[in-house]
GUZAKOL-745097 format. One record per residue (C-alpha): residue number from 1; residue in one letter; x, y, z. Coordinates in nm, 3 decimals, decimal comma. Example, Ala and Ser with C-alpha at 12.3 -4.5 7.8 and 13.67 -1.06 7.14 Angstrom:
2
 resi resn       u       v       w
    1    A   1,230  -0,450   0,780
    2    S   1,367  -0,106   0,714
This chain:
482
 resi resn       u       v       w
    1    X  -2,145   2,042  -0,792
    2    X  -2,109   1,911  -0,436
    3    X  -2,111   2,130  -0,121
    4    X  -1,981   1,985   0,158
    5    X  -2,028   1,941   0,507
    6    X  -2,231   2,274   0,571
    7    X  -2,411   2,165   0,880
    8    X  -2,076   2,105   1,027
    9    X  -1,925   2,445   0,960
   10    X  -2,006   2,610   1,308
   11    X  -1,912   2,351   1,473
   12    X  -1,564   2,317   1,375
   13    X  -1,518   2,667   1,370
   14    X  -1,617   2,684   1,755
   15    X  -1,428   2,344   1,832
   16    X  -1,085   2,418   1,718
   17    X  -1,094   2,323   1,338
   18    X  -0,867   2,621   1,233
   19    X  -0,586   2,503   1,450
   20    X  -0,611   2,141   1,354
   21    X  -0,617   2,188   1,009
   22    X  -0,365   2,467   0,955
   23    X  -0,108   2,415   1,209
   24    X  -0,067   2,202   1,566
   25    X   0,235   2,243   1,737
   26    X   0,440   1,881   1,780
   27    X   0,450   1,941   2,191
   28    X   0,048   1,977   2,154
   29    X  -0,013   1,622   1,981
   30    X   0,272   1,462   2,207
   31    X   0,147   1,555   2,516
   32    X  -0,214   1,443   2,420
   33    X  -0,096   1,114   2,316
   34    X   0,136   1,018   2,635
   35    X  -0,089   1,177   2,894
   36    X  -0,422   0,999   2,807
   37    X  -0,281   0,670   2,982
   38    X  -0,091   0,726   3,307
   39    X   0,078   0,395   3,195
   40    X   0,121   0,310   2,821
   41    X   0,000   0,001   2,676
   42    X   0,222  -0,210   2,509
   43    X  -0,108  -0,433   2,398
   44    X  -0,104  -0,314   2,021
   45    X   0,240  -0,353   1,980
   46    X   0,269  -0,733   2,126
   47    X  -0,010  -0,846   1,916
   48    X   0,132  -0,762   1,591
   49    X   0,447  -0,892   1,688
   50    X   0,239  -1,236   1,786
   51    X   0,051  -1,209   1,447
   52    X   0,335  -1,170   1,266
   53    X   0,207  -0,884   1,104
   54    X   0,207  -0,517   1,062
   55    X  -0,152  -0,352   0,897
   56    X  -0,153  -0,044   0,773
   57    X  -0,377   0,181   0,518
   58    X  -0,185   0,448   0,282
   59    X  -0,342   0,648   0,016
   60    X  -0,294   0,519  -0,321
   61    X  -0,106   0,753  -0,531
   62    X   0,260   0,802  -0,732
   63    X   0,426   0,903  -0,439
   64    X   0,318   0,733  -0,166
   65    X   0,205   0,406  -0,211
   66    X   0,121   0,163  -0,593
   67    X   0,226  -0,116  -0,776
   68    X   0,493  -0,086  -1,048
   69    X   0,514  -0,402  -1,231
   70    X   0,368  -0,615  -0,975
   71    X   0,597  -0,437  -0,733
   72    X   0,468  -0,232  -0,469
   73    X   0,669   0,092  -0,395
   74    X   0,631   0,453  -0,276
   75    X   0,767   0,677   0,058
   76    X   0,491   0,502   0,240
   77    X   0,532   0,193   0,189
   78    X   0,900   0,195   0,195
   79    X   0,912   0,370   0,531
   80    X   0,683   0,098   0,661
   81    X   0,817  -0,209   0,568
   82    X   1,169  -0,090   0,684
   83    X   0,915  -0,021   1,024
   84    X   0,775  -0,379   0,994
   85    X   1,148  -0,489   0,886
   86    X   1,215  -0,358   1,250
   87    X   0,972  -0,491   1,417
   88    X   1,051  -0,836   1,254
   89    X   0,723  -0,907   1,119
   90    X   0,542  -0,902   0,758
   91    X   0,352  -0,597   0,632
   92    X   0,047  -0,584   0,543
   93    X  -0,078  -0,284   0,369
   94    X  -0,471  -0,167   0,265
   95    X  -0,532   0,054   0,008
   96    X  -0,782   0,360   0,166
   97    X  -1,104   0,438  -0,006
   98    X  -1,233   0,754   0,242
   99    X  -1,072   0,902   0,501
  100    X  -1,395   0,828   0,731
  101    X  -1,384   0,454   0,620
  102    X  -1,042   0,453   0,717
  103    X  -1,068   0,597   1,092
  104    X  -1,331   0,337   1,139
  105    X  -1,080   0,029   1,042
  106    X  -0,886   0,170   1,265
  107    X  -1,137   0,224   1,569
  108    X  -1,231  -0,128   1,503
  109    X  -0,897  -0,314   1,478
  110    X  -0,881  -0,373   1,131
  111    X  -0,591  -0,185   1,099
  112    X  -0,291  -0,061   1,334
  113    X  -0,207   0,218   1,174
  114    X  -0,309   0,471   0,939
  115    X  -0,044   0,656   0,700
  116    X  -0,229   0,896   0,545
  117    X  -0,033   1,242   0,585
  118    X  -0,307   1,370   0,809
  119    X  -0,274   1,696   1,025
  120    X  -0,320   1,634   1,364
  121    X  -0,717   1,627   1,390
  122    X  -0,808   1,770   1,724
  123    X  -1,151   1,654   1,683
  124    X  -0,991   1,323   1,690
  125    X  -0,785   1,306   1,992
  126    X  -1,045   1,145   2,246
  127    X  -0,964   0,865   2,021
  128    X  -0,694   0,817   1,845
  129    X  -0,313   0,941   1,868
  130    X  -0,060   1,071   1,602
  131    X   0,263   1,008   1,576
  132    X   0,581   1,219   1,526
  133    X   0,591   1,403   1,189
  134    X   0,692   1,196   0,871
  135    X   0,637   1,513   0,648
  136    X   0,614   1,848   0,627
  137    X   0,396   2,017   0,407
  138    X   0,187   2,298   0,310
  139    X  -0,124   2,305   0,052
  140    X  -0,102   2,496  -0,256
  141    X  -0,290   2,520  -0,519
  142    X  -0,261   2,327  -0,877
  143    X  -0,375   2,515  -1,253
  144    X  -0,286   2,546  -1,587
  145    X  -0,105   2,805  -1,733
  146    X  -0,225   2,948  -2,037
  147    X  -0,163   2,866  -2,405
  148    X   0,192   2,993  -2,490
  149    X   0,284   3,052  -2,172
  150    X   0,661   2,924  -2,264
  151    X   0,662   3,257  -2,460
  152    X   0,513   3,464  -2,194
  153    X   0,727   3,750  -1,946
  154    X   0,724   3,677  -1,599
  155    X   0,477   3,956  -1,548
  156    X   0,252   3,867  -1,805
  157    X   0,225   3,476  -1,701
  158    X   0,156   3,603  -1,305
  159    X  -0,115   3,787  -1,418
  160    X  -0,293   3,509  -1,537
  161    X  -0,289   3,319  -1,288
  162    X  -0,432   3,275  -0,926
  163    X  -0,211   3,423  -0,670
  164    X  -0,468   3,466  -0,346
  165    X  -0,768   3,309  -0,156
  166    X  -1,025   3,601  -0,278
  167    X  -0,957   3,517  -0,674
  168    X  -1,081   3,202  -0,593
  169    X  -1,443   3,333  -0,574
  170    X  -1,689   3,103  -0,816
  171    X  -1,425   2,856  -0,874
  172    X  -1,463   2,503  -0,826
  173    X  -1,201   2,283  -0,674
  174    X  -1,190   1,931  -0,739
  175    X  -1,066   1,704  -0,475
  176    X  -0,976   1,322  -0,414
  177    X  -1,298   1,205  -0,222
  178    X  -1,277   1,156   0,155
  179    X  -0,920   1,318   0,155
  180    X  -0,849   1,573   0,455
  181    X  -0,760   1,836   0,245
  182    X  -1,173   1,824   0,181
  183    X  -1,203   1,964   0,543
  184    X  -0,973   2,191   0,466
  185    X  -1,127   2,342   0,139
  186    X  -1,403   2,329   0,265
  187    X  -1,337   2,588   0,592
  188    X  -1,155   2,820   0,294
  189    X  -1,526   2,767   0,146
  190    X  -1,665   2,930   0,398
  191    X  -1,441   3,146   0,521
  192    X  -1,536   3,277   0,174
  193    X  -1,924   3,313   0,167
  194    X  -2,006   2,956   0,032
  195    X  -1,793   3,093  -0,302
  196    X  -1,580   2,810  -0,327
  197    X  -1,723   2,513  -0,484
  198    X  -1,517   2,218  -0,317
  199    X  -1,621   1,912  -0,558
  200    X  -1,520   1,555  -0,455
  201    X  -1,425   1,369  -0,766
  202    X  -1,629   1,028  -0,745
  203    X  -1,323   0,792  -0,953
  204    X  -1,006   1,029  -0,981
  205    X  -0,730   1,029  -0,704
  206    X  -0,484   1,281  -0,690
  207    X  -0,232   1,222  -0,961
  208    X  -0,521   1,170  -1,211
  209    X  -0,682   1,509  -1,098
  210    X  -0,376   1,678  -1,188
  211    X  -0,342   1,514  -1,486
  212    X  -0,682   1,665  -1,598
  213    X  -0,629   2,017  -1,481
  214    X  -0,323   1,994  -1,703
  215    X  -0,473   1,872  -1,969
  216    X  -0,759   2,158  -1,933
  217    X  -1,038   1,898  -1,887
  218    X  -1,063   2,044  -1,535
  219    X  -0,995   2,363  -1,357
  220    X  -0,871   2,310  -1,037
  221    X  -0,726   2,086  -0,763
  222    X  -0,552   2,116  -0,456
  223    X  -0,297   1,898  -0,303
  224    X   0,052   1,921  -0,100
  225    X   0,362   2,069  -0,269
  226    X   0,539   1,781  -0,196
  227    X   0,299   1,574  -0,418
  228    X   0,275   1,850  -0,630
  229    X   0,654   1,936  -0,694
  230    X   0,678   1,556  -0,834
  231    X   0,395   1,619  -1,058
  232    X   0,501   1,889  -1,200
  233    X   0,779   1,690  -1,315
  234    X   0,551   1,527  -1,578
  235    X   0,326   1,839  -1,588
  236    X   0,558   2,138  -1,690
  237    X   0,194   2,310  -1,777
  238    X   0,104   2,312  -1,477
  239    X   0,175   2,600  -1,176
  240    X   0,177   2,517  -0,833
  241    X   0,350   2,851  -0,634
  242    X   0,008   2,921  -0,488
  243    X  -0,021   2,835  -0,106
  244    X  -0,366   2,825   0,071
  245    X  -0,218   2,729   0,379
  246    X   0,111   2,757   0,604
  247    X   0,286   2,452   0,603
  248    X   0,161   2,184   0,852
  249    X   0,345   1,859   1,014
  250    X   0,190   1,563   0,836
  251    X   0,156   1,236   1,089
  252    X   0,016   0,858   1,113
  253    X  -0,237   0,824   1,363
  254    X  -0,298   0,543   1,589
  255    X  -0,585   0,428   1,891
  256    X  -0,538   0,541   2,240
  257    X  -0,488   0,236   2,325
  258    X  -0,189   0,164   2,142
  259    X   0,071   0,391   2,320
  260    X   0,321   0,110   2,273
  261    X   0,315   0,106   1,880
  262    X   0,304   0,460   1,906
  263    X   0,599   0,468   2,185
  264    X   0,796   0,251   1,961
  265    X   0,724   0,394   1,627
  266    X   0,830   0,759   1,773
  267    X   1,199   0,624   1,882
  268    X   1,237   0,429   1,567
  269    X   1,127   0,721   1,353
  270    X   1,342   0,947   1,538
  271    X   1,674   0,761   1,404
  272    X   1,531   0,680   1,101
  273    X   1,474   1,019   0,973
  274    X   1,893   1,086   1,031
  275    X   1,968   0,804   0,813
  276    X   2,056   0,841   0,426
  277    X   1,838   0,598   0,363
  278    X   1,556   0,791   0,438
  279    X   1,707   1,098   0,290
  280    X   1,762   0,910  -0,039
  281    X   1,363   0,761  -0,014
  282    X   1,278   1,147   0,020
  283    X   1,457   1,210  -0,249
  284    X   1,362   0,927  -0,496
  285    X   1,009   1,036  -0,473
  286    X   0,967   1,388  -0,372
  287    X   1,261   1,513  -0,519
  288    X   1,360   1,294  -0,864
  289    X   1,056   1,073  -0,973
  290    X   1,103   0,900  -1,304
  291    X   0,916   0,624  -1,398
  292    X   0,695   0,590  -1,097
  293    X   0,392   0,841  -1,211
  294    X   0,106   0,672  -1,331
  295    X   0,077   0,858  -1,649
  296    X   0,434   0,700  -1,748
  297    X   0,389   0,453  -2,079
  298    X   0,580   0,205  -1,873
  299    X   0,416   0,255  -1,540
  300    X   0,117  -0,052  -1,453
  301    X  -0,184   0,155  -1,263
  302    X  -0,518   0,137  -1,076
  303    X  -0,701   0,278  -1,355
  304    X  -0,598   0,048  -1,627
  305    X  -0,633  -0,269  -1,398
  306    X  -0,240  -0,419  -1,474
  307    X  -0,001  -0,571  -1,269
  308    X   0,228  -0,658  -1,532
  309    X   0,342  -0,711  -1,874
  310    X   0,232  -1,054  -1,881
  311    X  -0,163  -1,008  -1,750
  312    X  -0,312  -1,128  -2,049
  313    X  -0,106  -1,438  -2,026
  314    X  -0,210  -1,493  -1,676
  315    X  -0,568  -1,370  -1,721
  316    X  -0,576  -1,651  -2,046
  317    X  -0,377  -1,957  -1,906
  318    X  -0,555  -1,898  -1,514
  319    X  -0,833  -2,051  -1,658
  320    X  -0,679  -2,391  -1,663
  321    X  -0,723  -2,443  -1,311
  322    X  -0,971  -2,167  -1,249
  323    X  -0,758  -1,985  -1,019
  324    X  -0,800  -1,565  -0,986
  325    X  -0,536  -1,480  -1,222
  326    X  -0,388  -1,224  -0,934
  327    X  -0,325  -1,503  -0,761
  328    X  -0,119  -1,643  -1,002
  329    X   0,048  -1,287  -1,098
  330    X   0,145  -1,278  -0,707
  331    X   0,336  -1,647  -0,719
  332    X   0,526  -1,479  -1,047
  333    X   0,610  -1,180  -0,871
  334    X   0,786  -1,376  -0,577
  335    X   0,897  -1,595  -0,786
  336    X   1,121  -1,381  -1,079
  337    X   0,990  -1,043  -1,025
  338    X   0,812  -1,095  -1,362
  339    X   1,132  -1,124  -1,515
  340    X   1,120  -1,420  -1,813
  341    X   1,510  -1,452  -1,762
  342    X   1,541  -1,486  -1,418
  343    X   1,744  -1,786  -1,276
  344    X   1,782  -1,883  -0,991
  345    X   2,140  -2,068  -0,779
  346    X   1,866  -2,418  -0,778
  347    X   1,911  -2,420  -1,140
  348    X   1,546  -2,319  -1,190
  349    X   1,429  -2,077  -1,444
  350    X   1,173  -1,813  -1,610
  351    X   0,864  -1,645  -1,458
  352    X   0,790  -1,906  -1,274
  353    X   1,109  -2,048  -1,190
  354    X   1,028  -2,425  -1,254
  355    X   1,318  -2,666  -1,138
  356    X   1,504  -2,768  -1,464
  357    X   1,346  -3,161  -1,490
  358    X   0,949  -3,008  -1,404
  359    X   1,023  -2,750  -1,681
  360    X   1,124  -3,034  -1,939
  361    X   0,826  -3,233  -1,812
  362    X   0,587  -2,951  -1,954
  363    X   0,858  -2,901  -2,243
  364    X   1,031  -2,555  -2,185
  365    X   1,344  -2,429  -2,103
  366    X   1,514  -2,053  -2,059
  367    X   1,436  -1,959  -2,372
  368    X   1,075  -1,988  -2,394
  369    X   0,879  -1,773  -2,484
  370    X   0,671  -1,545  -2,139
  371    X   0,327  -1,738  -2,244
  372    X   0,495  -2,090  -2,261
  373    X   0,692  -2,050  -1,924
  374    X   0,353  -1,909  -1,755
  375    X   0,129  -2,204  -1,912
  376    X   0,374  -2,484  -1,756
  377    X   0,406  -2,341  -1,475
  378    X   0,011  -2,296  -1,405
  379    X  -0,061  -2,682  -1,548
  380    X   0,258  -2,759  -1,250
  381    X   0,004  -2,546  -1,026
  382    X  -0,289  -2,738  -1,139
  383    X  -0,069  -3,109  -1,083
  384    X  -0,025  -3,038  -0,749
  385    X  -0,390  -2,898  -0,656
  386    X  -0,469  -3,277  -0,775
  387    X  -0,327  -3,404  -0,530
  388    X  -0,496  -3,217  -0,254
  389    X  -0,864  -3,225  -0,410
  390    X  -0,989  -3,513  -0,179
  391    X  -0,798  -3,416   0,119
  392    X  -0,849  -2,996   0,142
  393    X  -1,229  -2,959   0,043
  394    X  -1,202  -2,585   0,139
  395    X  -1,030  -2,382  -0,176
  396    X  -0,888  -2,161  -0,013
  397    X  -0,710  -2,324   0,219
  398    X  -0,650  -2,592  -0,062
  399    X  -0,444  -2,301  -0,225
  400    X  -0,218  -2,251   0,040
  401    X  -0,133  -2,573   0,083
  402    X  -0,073  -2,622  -0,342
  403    X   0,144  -2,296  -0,284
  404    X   0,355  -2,433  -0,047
  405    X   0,445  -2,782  -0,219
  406    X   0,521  -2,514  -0,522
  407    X   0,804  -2,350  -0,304
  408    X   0,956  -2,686  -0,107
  409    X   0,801  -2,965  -0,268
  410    X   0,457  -3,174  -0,161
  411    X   0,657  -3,440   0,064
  412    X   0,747  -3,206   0,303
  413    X   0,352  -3,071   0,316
  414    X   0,237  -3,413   0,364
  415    X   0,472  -3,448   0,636
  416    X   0,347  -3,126   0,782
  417    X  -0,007  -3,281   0,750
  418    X   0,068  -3,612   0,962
  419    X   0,251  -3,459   1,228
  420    X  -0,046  -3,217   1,263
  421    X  -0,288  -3,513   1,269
  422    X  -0,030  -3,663   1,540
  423    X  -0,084  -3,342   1,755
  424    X  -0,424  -3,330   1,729
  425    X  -0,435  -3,039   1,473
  426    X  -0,670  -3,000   1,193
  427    X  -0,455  -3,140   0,912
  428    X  -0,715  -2,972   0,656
  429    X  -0,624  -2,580   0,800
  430    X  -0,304  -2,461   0,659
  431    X  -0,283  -2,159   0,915
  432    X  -0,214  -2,192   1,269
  433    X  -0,256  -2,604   1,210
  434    X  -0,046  -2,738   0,928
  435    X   0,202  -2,438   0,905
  436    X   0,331  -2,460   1,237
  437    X   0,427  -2,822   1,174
  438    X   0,633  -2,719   0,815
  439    X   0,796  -2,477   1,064
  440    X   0,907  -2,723   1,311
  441    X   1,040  -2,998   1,038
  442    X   1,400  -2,817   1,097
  443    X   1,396  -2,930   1,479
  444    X   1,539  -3,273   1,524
  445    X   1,194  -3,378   1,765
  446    X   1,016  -3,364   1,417
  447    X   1,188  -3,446   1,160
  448    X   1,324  -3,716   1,309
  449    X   0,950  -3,849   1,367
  450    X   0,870  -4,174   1,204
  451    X   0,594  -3,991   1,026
  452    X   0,854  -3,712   0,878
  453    X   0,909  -3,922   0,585
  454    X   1,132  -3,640   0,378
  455    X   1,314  -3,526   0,718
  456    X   1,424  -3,232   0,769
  457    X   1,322  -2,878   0,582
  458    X   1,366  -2,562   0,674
  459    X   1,005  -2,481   0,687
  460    X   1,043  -2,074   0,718
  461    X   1,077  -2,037   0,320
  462    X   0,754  -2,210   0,227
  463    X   0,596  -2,081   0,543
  464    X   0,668  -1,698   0,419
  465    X   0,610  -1,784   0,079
  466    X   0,225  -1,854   0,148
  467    X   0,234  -1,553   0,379
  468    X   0,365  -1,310   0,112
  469    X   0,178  -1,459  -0,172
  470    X  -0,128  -1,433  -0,023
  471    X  -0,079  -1,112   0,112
  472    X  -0,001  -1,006  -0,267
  473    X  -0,339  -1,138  -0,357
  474    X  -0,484  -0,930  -0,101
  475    X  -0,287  -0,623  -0,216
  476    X  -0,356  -0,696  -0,620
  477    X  -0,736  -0,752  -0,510
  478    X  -0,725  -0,368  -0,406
  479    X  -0,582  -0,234  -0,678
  480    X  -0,678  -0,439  -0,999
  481    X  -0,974  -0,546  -1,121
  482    X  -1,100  -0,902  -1,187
């Protein structure tokens, strides 16, 4: 067993710990966070809309942010690519390993924000700033109830179980490592003698620890009833009345510096959170989860390392061009959603949506079978790479370029790539150099150049196609293994 943080304990307890963790009042964390700068910077908020891109880091869990059949989903992730929808730009999202790990990304500029349900941290405000509430919540306390407890009185089942602090004495808790509610435990800890023993679980996240408490293969965990409540929904076994804490505002947090994105995030927020939309989000996964837990048979998850039905295809027929298969499993996903009967208004078809005369030219058609569709359209992958091997030496880059002939056909790359050469561009760098010139094929200036030999295209679809697909890679990197 693990105790945690003692040579820290005074100190919080003499710099305000109590407050932060338990409860901060909204005025508190707003002031803080618009009076640091006599005049906001809008810095933070103009370079993501330059880049094109919004980064943030959510915790990886059923409720607020996995992968369900290559999709990506949860009240996290929704709520911030609606933000990023908003802000007109691309989201990028990172998958947090420690909470400590995470403030550094963002003290760095890896990141722009975090989304992590965090209490306002006033040990953290020289630094960083938190946003409006998303959430409310309060921590309670997760165990099993006894053997027949179906067939137990009221009175008799609340009698066996935990109802206050003090019966905690001698347990141990077992926590997601580097979550906040560790800081939290571990104050309870030693408000109670050292009694508590707070236990960071070294592989489990939250929805697995309550998994094993309710299969008995561990005591206890604590988490928030909102997470909670849509456990229990798969746990029925499991009790979770007992709060160790009054409920708290749960918040993003942001740098100092980047009053703008936090400016702009607070107004947006403000109307968002009247909208149904966000009441029905709320709703779909607080209120009525379904298939979205990881223990579901149909659900893909971080433990078991899938994406989707098809991974052993994938895995199997990536070899042929010695691609990562994710990479490949994030072209399918944009592509049909994984689904082996998609079609699309062009006529093309299957997983990976090959144009009727390329999917005769490798011998399939709608009706073959998942592995056919996904060998043809990897060899199609490998045709194009060909074609590229003595011009991109880099691989990387080499991929983006095969992945954009794959969406809008290699003419209008190679087009791309002699305008860039005309301009002085590195025809051999897809981003920032080639892209920019598939972008501007739909203005007359360029595709009417005598070196635009296909004309015009309207480079935004193969542009965001690279974008998203590698951004998918990045995403199924985090989540899967190799």
């Amino acid at each position: 067993m693990i105790r945690l943080f003692r040579k820290y304990r005074i100190r919080w307890f003499l710099t305000g710990i109590i407050p932060a963790i338990l409860f901060v009042p909204l005025s508190c964390q707003r002031n803080e966070a618009m009076t640091v700068q006599k005049k906001p910077q809008v810095y933070g908020l103009e370079q993501i809309r330059k880049s094109g891109k919004l980064r943030a880091v959510a915790t990886y869990n059923s409720t607020s942010y996995f992968i369900y059949r290559g999709t990506p989903m949860g009240f996290t992730y929704e709520v911030m690519k609606d933000y990023a929808d908003h802000l007109g730009v691309s989201l990028e999202m990172d998958v947090a390993t420690s909470l400590d790990t995470s403030y550094a990304q963002l003290a760095r500029g890896n990141t722009d924000m975090l989304c992590l349900y965090l209490p306002v941290d006033l040990e953290k405000d020289r630094q960083f700033a938190f946003t409006e509430p998303i959430l409310k919540a309060k921590p309670v306390l997760v165990q099993r109830k006894p053997e027949g407890w179906s067939a137990f009185g009221s009175d008799r089942l609340e009698k066996s179980l935990i109802r206050n602090t003090k019966a905690l004495n001698g347990k141990s808790i077992y926590l997601q490592k580097g979550i906040p509610l560790v800081k939290f435990m571990t104050f309870l800890s030693f408000e109670a003698k050292d009694s508590i023993h707070v236990i960071e679980h070294p592989e489990y996240h939250t929805d697995q620890l309550i998994a094993a408490v309710a299969q008995g293969k561990l005591p206890y965990t604590v988490t928030y009833d909102l997470v909670a409540q849509a456990n229990q929904k798969y746990y029925p076994n499991i009790d979770i009345k007992t709060a160790l804490g009054a409920e708290q505002n749960l918040v993003y947090t942001v740098t100092k510096t980047s009053a703008g994105l936090l400016n702009d995030f607070n107004k947006w927020l403000k109307k968002y959170k009247k909208t149904l939309h966000y009441l029905s989000l709320y709703e779909k996964y607080y209120i009525t989860p379904r298939v979205v837990h990881f223990e579901s048979g149909e659900a893909w998850n971080l433990k078991k390392g899938k994406i989707s039905p098809y991974d052993e295809s994938i895995r199997k027929h990536s070899k042929l061009i010695d691609w990562d298969w994710r990479l490949i499993a994030s072209v399918i996903y944009y592509e049909s959603k994984f689904h082996s009967d998609a079609q699309a208004w062009s006529g093309a078809v299957g997983l990976m949506q090959l144009m009727p005369e390329t999917a005769e030219m490798y011998g399939i058609d709608s009706l073959s079978s998942p592995d056919r569709q996904i060998e043809a359209g990897v060899k199609y992958l490998g045709s194009i790479e060909r074609q590229f091997m003595d011009k991109i030496p880099d691989k990387v880059e080499r991929q983006k370029f095969v992945l954009a002939s794959y969406n809008v056909g290699i003419g209008h790359v190679l087009d791309a790539r002699r305008l860039a050469e005309k301009y002085k561009k590195d025809k051999t760098v897809w981003t920032g150099a080639v892209d920019s010139f598939l972008l501007r094929k739909a203005e007359p200036r360029y595709y009417q150049d005598r070196l635009a030999f296909y004309g015009y295209c309207r480079g935004e679809e193969p542009f965001n196609f690279v974008n998203d697909v590698m951004a998918m890679f990045g995403l199924y990197k985090k989540v899967t293994r190799n």
